[in-house]
C-alpha atoms as a printed R data frame, in Angstrom:
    type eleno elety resid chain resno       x       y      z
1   ATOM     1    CA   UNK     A     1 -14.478 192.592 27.446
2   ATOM     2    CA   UNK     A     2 -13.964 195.247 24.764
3   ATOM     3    CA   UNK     A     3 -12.835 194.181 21.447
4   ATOM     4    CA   UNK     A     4  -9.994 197.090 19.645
5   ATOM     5    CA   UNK     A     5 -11.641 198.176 16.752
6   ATOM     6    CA   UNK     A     6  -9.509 197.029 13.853
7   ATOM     7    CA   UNK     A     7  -8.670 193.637 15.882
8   ATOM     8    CA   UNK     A     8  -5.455 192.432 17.849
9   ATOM     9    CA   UNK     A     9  -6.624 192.609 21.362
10  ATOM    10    CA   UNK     A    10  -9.347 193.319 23.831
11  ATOM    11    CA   UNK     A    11  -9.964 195.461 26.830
12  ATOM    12    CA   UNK     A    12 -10.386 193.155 29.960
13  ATOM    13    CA   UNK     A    13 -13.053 193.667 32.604
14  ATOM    14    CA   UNK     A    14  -9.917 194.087 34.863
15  ATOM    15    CA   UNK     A    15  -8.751 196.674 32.358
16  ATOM    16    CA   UNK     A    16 -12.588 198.243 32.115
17  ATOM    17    CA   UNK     A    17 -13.382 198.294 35.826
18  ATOM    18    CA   UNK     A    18 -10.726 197.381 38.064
19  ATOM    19    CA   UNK     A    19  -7.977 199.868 37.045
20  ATOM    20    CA   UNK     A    20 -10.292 202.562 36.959
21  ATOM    21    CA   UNK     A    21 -11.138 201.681 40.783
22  ATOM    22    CA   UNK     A    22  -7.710 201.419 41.490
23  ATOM    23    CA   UNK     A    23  -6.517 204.930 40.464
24  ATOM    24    CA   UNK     A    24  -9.850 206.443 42.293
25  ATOM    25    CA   UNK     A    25  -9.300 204.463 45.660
26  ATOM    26    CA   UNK     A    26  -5.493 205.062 46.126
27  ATOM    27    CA   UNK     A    27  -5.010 207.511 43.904
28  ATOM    28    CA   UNK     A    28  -2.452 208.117 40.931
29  ATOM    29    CA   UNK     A    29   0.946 206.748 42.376
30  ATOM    30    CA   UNK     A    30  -0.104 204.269 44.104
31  ATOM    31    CA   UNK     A    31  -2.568 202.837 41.558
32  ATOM    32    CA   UNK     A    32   0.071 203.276 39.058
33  ATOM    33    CA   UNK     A    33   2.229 200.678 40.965
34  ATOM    34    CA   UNK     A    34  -0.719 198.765 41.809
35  ATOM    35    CA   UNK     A    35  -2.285 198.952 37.889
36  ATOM    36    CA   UNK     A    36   1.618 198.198 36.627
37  ATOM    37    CA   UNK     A    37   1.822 194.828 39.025
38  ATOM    38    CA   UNK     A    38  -1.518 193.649 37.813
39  ATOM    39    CA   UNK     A    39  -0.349 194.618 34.307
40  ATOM    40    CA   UNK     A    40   2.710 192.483 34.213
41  ATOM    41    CA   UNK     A    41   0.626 189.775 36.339
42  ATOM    42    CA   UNK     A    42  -2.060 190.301 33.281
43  ATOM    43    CA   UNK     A    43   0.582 190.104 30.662
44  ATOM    44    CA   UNK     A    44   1.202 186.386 30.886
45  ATOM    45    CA   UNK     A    45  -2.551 185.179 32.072
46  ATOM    46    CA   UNK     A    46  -4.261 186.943 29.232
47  ATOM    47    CA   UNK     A    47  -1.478 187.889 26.184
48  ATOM    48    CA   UNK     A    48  -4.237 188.868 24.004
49  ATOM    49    CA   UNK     A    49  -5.400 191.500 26.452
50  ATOM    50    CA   UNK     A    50  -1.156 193.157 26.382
51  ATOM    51    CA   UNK     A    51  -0.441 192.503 22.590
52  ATOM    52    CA   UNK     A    52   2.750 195.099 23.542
53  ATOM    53    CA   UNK     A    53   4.206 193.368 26.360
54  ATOM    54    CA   UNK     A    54   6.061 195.749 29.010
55  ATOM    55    CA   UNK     A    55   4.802 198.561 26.732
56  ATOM    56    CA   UNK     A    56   1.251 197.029 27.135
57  ATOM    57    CA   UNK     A    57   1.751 196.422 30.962
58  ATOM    58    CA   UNK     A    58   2.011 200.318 31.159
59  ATOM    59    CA   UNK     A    59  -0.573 201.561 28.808
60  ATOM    60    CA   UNK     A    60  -3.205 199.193 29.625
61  ATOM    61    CA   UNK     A    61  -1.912 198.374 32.854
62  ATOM    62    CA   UNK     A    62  -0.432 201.276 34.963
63  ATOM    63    CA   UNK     A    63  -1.952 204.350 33.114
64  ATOM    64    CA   UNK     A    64  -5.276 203.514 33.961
65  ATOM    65    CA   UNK     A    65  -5.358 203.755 37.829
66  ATOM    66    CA   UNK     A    66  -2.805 206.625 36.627
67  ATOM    67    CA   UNK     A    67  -5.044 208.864 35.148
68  ATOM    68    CA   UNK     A    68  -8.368 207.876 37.248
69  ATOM    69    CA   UNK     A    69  -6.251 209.057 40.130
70  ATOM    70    CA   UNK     A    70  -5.039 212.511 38.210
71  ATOM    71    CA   UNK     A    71  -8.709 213.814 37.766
72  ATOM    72    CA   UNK     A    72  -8.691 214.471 41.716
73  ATOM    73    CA   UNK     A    73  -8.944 218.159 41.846
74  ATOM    74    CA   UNK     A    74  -5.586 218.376 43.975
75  ATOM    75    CA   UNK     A    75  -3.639 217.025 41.245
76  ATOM    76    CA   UNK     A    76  -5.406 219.347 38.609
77  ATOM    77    CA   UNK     A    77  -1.670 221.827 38.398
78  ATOM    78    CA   UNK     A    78  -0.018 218.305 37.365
79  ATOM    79    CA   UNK     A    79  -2.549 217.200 35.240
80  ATOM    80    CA   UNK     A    80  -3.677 219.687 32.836
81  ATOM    81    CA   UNK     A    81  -0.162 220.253 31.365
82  ATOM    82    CA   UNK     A    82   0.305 216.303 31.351
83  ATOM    83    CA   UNK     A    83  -2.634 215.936 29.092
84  ATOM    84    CA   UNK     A    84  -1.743 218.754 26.918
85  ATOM    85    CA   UNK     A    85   1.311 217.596 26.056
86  ATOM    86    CA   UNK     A    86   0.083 214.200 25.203
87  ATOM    87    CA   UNK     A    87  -2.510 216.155 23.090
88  ATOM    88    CA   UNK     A    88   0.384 218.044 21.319
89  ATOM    89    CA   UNK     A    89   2.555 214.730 20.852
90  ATOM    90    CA   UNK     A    90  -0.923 212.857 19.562
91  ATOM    91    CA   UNK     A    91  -1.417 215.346 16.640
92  ATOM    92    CA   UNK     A    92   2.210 216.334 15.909
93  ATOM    93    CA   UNK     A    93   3.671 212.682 16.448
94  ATOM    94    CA   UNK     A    94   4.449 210.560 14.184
95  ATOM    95    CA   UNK     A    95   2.142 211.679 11.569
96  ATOM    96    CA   UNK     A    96   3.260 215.252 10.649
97  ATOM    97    CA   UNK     A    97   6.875 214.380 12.130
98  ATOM    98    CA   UNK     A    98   8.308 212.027 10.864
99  ATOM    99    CA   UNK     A    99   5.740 211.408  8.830
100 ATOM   100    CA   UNK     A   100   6.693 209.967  5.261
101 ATOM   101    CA   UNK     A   101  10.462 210.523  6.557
102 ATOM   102    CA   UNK     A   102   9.364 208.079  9.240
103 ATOM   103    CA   UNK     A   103   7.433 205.207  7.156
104 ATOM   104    CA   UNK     A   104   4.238 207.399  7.854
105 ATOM   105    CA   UNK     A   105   1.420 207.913  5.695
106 ATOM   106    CA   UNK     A   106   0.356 212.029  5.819
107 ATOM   107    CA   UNK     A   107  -2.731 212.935  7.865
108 ATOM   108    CA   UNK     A   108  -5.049 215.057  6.143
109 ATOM   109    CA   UNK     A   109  -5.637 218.251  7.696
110 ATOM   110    CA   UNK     A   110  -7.933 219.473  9.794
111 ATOM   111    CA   UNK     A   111  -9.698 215.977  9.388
112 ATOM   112    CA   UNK     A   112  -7.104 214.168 11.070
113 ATOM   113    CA   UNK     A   113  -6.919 217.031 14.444
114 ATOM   114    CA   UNK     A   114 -10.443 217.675 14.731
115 ATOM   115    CA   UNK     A   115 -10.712 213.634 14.764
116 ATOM   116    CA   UNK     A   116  -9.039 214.225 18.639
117 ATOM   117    CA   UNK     A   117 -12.524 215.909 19.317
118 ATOM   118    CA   UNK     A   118 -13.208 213.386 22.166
119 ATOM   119    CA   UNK     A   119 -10.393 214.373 23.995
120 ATOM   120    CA   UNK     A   120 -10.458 218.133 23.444
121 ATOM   121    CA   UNK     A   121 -14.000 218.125 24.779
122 ATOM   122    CA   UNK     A   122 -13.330 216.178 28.096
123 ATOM   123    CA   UNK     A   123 -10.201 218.458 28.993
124 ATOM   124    CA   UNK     A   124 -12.837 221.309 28.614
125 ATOM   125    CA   UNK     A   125 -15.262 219.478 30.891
126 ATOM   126    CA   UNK     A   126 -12.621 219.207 33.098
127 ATOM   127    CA   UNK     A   127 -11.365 222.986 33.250
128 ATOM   128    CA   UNK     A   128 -15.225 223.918 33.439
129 ATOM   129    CA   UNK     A   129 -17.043 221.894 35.927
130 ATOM   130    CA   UNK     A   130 -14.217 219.218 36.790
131 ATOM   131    CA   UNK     A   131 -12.375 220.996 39.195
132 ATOM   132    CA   UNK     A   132 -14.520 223.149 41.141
133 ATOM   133    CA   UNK     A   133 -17.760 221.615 40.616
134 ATOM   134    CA   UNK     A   134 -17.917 217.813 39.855
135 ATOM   135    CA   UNK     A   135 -16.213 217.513 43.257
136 ATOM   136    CA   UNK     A   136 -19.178 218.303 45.488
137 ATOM   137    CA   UNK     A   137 -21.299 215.879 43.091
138 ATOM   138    CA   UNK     A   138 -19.677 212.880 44.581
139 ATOM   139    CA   UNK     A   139 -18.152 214.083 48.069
140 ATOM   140    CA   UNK     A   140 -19.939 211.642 51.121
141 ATOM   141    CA   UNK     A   141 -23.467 212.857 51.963
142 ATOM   142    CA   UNK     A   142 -24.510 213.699 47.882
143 ATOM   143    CA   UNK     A   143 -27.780 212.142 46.561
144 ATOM   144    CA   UNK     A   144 -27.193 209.052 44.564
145 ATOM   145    CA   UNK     A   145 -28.569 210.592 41.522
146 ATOM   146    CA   UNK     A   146 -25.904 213.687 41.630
147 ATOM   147    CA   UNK     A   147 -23.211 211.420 42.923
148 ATOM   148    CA   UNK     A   148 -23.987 208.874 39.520
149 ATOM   149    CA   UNK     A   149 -23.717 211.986 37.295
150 ATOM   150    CA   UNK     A   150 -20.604 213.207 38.709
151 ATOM   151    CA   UNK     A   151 -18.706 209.691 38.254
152 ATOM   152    CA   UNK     A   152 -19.945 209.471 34.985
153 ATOM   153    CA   UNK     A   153 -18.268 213.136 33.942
154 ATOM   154    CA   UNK     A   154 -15.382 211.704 36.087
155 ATOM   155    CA   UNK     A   155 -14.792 208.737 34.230
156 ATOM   156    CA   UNK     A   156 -15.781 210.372 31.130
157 ATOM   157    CA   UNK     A   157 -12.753 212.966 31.661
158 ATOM   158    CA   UNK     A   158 -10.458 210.405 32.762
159 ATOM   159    CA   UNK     A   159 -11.387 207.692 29.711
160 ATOM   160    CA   UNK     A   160 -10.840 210.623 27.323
161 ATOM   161    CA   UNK     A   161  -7.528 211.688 28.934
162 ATOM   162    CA   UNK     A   162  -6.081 208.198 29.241
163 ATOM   163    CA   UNK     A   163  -6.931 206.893 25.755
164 ATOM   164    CA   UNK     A   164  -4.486 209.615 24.291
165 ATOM   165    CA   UNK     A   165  -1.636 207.827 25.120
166 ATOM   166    CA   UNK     A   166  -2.936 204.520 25.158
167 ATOM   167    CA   UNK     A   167  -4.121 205.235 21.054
168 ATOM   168    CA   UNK     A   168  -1.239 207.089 19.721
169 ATOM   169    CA   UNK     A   169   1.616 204.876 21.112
170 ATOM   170    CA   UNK     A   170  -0.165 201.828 19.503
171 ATOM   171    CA   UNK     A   171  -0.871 203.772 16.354
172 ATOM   172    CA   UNK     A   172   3.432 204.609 16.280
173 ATOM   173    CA   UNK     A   173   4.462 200.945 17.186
174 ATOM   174    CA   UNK     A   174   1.882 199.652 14.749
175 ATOM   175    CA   UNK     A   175   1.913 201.997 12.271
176 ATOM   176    CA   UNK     A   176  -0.966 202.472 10.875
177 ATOM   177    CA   UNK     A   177  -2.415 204.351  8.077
178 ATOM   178    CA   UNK     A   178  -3.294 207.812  9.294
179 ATOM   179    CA   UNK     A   179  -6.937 207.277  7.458
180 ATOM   180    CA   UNK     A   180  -7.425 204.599 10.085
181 ATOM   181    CA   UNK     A   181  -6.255 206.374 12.650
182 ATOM   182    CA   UNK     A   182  -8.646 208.805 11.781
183 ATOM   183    CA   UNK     A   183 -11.633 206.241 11.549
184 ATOM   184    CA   UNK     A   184 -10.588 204.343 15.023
185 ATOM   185    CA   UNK     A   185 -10.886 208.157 16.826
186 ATOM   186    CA   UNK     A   186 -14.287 208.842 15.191
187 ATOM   187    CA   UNK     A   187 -15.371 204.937 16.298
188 ATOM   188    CA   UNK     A   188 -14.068 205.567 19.661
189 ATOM   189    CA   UNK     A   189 -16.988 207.322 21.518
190 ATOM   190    CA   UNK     A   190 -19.243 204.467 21.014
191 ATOM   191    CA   UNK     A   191 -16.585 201.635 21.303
192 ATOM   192    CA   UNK     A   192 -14.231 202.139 23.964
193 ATOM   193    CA   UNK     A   193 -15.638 205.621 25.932
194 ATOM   194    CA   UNK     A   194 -19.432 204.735 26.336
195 ATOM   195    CA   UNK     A   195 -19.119 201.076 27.735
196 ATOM   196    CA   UNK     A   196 -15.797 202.182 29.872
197 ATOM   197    CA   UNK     A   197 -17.497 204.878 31.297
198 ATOM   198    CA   UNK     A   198 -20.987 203.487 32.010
199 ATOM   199    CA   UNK     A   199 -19.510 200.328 33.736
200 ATOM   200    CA   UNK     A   200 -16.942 201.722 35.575
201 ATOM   201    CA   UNK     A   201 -19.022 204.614 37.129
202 ATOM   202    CA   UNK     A   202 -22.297 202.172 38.054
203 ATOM   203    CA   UNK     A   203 -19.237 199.686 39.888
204 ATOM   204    CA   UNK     A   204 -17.211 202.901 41.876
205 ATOM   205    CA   UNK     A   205 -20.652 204.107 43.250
206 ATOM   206    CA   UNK     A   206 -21.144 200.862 44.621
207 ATOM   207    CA   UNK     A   207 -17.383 201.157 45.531
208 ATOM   208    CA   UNK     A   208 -17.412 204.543 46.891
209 ATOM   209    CA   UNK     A   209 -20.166 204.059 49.188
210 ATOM   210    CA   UNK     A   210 -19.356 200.748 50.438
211 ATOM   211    CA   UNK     A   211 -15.813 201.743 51.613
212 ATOM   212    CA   UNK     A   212 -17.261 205.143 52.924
213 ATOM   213    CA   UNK     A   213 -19.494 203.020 55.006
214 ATOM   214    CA   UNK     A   214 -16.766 200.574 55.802
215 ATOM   215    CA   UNK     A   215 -15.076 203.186 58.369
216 ATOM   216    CA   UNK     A   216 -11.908 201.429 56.832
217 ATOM   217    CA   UNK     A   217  -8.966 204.165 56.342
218 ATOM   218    CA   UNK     A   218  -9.027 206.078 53.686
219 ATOM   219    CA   UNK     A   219  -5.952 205.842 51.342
220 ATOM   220    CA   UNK     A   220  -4.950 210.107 50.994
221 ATOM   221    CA   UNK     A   221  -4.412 210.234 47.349
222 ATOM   222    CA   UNK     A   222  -7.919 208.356 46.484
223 ATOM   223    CA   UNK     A   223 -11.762 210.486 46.647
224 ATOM   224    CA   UNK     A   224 -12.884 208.123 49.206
């Protein structure tokens, strides 16, 4: 499990590996409904894990498999503007506006945007290689090696997507200190985005190729 930085919760293995396997086996609808079942299943076995309830059961629960599904190229038109827009709510909301009107403490500027660097840097991996390139990296018949890389850019563009939402929706509900907010982003690489990715891309290789093997039918929205 993965411990929130400043305490409250943790991210679950089933949080860690299983959503993200989810959303790349059946894709972003479908793992939605499948990642917001387990969430509300999750909710009550592990509380710690869905501090949020319902909220949590969507965040940590559905948005996962959500947003592992969305990096498929063929969702890429639906996608880009999706994570935009969180972008723009994440440094707009509720920090600038409301702000103090709001209970907020004022982020300092640019220190508190360029803290979003993490996610700015995986939408441009996306729009450079993550549509026309990373594809052929893990389609059936690539070498391990290239297929390993591409899941790890994969999951890398989908942790850094996802944890928009999932950060700045806490942050609101919680409200904390925009300082902190600014520290948690800066901690996040190493803490949430390294050990997500990693683990999740060594388990959907195994994943991938089993199932391709399997001759089992292949869900349409998934990369299987």
């Amino acid at each position: 499990m993965i411990f929130y930085i400043f305490g409250g919760g943790f991210l679950s293995v089933g949080m860690v590996i299983f959503g993200p396997i989810a959303g790349i086996v059946l894709g972003p609808f479908a793992g939605f409904v499948a990642g917001l079942i387990g969430g509300l299943i999750g909710m009550f076995i592990s509380p710690a894990s869905f501090p949020l309830g319902f909220i949590d059961a969507n965040l940590s629960g559905a948005f996962i498999p959500l947003y592992w599904g969305l990096v498929n190229k063929k969702y890429w038109k639906l996608f880009i503007p999706w994570w935009i827009l969180w972008i723009v709510i994440a440094i707009v909301w509720p920090y600038h506006y409301p702000g103090a009107a709001g209970g907020f403490s004022p982020a300092s500027e640019p220190g508190y945007t360029i803290s979003w660097a993490w996610t700015y840097i995986g939408l441009g991996l996306y729009l450079v290689i993550g549509i026309k390139y990373r594809p052929n990296w893990i389609k059936e018949g690539a070498s391990r090696g290239k297929m390993f890389v591409g899941l790890l850019i994969y999951m890398f563009i989908a942790n850094t997507s996802w944890m928009v939402p999932w950060k700045i929706v806490y942050f609101a509900i919680l409200k904390y200190p925009a300082d902190v907010v600014m520290a948690d982003n800066l901690i996040s690489w190493w803490a949430y985005t390294l050990p997500m990715v990693v683990a999740s891309a060594v388990v959907a290789q195994v994943v991938l190729e089993a199932l391709r093997k399997s001759g089992l039918r292949r869900p349409p929205g998934g990369i299987v």
